[in-house]
C-alpha positions in Angstrom: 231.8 34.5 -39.4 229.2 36.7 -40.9 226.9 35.2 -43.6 225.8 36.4 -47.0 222.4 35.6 -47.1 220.6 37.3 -50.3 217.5 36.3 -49.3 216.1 38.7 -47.0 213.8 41.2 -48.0 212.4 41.5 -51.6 214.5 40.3 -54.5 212.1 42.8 -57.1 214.5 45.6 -56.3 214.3 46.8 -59.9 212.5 49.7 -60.7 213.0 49.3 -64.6 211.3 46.1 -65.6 212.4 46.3 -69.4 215.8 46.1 -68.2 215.2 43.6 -66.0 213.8 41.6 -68.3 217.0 41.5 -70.8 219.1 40.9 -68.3 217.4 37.9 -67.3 216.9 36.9 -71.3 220.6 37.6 -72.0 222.0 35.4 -69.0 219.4 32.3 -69.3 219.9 32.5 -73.4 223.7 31.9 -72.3 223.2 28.9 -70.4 220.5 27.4 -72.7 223.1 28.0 -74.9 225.5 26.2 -72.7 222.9 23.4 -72.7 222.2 23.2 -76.4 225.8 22.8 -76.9 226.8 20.5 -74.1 227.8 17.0 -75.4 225.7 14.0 -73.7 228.9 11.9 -73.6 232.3 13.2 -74.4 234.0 10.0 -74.2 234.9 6.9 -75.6 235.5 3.2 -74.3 238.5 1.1 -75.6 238.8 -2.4 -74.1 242.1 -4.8 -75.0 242.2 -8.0 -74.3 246.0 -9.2 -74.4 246.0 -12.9 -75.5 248.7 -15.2 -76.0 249.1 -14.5 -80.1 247.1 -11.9 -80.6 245.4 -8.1 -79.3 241.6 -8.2 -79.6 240.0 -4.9 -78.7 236.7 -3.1 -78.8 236.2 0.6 -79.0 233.0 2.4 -78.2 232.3 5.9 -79.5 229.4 8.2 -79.2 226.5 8.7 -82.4 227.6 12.4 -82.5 231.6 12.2 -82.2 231.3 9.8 -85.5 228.3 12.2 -86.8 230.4 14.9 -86.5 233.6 13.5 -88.4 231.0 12.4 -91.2 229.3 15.6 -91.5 226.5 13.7 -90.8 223.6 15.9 -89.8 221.5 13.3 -87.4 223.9 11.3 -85.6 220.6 8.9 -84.7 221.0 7.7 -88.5 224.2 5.8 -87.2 222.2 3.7 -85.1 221.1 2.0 -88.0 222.8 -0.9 -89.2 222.4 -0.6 -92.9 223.8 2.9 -92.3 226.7 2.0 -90.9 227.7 -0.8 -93.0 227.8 1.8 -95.3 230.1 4.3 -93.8 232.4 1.5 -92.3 235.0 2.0 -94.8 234.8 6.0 -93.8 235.3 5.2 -90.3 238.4 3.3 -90.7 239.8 6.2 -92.6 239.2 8.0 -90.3 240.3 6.6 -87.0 243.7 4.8 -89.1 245.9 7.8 -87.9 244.2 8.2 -84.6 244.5 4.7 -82.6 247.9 3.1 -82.6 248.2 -0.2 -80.3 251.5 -2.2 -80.0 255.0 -1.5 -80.3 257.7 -1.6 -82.8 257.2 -4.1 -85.6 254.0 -4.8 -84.8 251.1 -4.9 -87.4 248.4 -2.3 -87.7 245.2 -3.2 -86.1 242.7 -5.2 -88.6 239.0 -3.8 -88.3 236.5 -6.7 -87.7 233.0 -5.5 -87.2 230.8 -2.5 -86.4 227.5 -2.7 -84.7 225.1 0.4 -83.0 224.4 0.2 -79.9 221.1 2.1 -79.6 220.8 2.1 -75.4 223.5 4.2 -75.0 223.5 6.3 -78.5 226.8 4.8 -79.5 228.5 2.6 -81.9 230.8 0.2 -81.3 233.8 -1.8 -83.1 235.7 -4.8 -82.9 239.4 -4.9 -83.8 242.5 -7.4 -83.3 246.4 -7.0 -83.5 247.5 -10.4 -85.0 250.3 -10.6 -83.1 251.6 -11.4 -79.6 251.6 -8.5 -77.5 255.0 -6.9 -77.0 256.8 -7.0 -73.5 255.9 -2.9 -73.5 252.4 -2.3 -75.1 252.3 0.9 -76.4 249.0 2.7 -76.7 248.2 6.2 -78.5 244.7 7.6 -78.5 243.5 11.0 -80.1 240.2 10.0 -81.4 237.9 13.1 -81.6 241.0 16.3 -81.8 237.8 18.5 -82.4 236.3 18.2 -78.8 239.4 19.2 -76.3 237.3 17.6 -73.4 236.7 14.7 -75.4 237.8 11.4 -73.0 239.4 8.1 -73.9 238.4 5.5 -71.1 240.9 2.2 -71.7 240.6 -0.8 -69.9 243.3 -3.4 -70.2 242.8 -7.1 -69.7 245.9 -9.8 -69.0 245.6 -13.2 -67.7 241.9 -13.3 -67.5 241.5 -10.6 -65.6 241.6 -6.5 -65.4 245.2 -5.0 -64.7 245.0 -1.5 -65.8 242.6 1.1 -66.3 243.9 4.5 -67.8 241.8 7.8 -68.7 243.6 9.8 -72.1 242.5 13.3 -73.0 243.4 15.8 -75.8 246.2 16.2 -74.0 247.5 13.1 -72.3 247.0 10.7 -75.4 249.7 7.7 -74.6 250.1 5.1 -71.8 252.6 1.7 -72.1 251.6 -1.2 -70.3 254.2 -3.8 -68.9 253.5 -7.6 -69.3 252.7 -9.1 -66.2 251.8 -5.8 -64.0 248.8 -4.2 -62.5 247.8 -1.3 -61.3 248.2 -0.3 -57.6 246.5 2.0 -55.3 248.5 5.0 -56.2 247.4 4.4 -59.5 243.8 3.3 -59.0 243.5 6.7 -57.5 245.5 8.5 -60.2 243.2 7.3 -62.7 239.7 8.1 -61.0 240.0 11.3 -58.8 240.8 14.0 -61.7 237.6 11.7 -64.0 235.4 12.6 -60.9 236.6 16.0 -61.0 236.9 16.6 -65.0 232.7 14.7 -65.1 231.7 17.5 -62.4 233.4 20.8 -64.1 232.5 19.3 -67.7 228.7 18.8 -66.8 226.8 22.5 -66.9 223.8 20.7 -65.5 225.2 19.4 -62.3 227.2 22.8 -62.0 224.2 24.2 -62.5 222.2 22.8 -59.7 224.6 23.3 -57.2 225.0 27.1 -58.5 221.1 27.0 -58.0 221.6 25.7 -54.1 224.2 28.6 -52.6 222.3 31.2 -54.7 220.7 32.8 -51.8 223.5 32.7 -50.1 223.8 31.8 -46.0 227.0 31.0 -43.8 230.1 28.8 -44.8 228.3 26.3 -42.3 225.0 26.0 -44.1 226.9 25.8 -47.6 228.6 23.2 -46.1 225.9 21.0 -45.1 224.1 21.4 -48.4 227.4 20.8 -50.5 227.8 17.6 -47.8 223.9 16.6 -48.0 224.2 16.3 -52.2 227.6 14.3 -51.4 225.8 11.8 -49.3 223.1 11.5 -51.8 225.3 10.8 -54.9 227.4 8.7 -53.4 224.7 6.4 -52.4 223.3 5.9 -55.8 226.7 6.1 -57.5 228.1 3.1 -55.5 224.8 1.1 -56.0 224.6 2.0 -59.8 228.5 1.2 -59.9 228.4 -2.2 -58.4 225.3 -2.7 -60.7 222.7 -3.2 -57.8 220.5 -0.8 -59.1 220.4 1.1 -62.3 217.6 3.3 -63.5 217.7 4.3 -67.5 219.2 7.5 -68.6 215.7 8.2 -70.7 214.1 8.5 -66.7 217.5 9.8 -64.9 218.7 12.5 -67.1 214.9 14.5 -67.1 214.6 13.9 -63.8 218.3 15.9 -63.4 217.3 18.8 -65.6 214.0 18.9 -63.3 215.5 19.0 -60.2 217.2 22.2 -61.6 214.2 23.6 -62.3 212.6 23.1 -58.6 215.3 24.3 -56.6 215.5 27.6 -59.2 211.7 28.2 -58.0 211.7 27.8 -54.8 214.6 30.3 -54.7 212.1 32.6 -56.4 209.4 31.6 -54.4 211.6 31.9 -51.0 213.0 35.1 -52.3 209.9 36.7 -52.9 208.9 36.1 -49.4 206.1 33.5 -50.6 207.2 30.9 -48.8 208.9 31.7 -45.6 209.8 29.7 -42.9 212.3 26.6 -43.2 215.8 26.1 -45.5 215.2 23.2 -47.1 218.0 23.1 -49.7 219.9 21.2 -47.7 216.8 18.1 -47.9 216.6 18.7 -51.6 220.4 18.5 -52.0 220.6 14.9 -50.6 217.1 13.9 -52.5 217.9 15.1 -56.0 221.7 14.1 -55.2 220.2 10.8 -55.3 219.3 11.2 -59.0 222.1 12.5 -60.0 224.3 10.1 -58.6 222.8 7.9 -61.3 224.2 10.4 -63.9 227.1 10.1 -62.2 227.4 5.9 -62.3 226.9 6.2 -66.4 230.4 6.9 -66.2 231.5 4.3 -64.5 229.4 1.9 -65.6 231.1 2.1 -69.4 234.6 2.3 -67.9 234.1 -0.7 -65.5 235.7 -1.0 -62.2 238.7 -2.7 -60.8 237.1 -5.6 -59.2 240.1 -6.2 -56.6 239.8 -2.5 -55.8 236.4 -1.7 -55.9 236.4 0.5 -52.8 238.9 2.6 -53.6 237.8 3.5 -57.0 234.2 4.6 -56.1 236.4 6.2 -53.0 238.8 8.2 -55.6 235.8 9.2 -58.0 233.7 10.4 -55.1 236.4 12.5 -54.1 237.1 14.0 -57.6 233.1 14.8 -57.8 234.0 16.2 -54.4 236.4 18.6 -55.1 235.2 20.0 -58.2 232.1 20.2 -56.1 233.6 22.4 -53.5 236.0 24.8 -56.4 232.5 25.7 -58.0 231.1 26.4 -54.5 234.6 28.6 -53.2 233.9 30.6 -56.5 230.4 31.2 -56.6 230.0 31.7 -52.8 233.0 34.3 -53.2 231.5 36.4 -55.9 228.1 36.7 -54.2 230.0 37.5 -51.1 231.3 40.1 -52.1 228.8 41.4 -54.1 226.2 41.5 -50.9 229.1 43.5 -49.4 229.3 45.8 -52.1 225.8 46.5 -52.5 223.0 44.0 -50.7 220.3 45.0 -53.3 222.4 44.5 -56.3 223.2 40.8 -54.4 219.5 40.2 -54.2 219.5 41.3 -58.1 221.9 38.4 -59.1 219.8 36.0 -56.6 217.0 36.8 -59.2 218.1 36.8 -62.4 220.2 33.9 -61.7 217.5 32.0 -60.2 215.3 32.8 -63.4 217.9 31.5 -65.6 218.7 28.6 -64.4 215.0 28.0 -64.1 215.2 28.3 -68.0 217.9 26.5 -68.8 216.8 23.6 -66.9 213.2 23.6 -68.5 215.1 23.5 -71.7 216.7 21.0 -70.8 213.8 19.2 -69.3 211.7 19.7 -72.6 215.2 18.4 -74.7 215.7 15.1 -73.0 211.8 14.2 -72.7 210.4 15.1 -76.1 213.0 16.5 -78.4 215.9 13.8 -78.1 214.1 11.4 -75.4 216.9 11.9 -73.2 219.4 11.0 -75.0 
């Protein structure tokens, strides 16, 4: 099979520098744009806890999802407590019509506390049903209708233990959970391979970084090997983060993940350019900086907690979601630039540029965003 490689010869084929130059401000202002308007966490964590009389639950929503239904300006304000004892009233109005738990004739959900929770950017309540839960527990969950990718992660306790774990979108808002049943494999994997692949396609950073590793191109068999080298790297740290062996703090991890960007961008350039010959080594920097952003990754999981009688399979099923959005971005990407080097190698080595340039930018925005605009929030 032949391979596209953009990289050989010089990638300065432009003879018009001014045009150049807006090219390469028009495509990295669109994914700084992308960045400036990515949500850190489009999800939200509800827990119930079915007890013999009674439904006790606690939901856990993002700073800017309750910012944004305020039409509060600085979602940080909400991780004050003074602040939200203030607007707790406004937040039961307006999450009444948006989280229904139980089943017919049972009583609306009673509002117990509210507290910040400043690690993660979030706030979180405490509710209870005061009533036994029904045979058939109904659930219907459409916090945020403003984000469409926004995420509802539930867990469902019974008996002391976790028996049900369900993932409910914009689209997909209601579950029912059987008395005295659990989840089984089928479902384990239901539930976690479309969240790896929704985190993957919803996260322009990661789709970023592996745009930034096929860029110059090469056979299917060296895409391969790097797509399979970042694999090996996230997985490790995802499964460790996971099973909480080891956990680094977003404020370190998700810099780190905007500067890895920013490396592999350059040393495209610097590659390209012919300044550093010698040696691929995107496939190394794949499985190192896959280590970091398997932690980004685990932040996931870590909030949605894990089936403890299934653990295996539920790091297996998320792995293989990341996996295969992994591989769609890299059949579509790897396409395009085919046939563009077909079409017209110097135009191919054009796109290698520009796009290595803007993503350069867009992760240094990024870089700069999480370190000293938002601390990495």
């Amino acid at each position: 099979m032949k391979p596209f490689c953009l990289h050989s010869g010089s990638v300065w084929p432009f003879s018009g520098w001014r045009r150049l130059l807006a090219v390469i401000a028009g495509v990295a202002a669109l994914f700084v744009s992308m960045a400036a308007a990515a949500h850190p966490a489009p999800f939200s964590y509800l827990d119930l806890r079915l007890q013999d009389r009674s439904i006790e639950g606690t939901l856990t929503v993002h700073a800017i999802d309750l910012a944004h239904e305020l039409r509060i300006d600085q979602p940080t304000t909400l991780l004050d407590q003074g602040v939200l004892d203030g607007q707790y009233g406004n937040i039961q109005r307006i999450l009444a019509g948006r989280l229904r738990i139980g089943g017919e004739g049972t009583p609306a959900l009673q509002w117990q506390s509210i507290t910040p929770v400043p690690q993660d950017q979030a706030v979180r309540l405490a509710f209870i049903v005061p009533a036994a839960p029904p045979p058939a527990l109904a659930l219907d969950a459409r916090l945020f209708p403003y984000d469409p990718q926004h995420q509802t992660f539930v867990n469902v306790y019974e008996g002391g233990g976790l028996v049900q774990q369900w993932i409910l979108s914009d689209r997909d808002t209601t579950r029912t959970h059987f008395a005295g049943t659990a989840a089984g494999a089928w479902e384990v994997l239901k539930t976690f391979v479309p969240s790896g692949i929704h985190h993957i396609l919803i996260g322009p950073d990661h789709i970023l970084f592996i745009i930034a590793l096929i860029l110059l191109g090469g056979t299917w068999r060296r895409l391969a090997l790097i797509v399979t080298a970042f694999t090996l790297g996230h997985s490790v740290t995802l499964s460790l983060a996971a099973l909480g062996l080891v956990m680094l703090p977003a404020a370190v991890i998700e810099p780190l993940i905007a500067l890895s960007i920013v490396v592999v961008a350059v040393d495209n350039l610097l590659r390209g350019n012919g300044e550093r010959p010698g040696r691929d080594l995107r496939a190394v920097m794949a499985f190192a900086f896959g280590l970091i952003h398997g932690f980004g990754f685990a932040y996931v999981l870590r909030e949605f907690g894990l089936p403890q009688g299934q653990l295996a399979l539920s790091l297996f099923g998320f792995n293989l979601g990341v996996e295969i959005g992994q591989v769609l971005i890299v059949l579509v990407v790897a396409a395009l630039l085919d046939q563009a080097r077909r079409r017209s190698p110097a135009r191919a080595r054009q796109i290698a540029t520009i796009g290595s340039l803007a993503v350069a930018v867009a992760g240094a925005y990024w870089f700069v965003d999480r370190v000293i605009l938002t601390g990495a929030g």
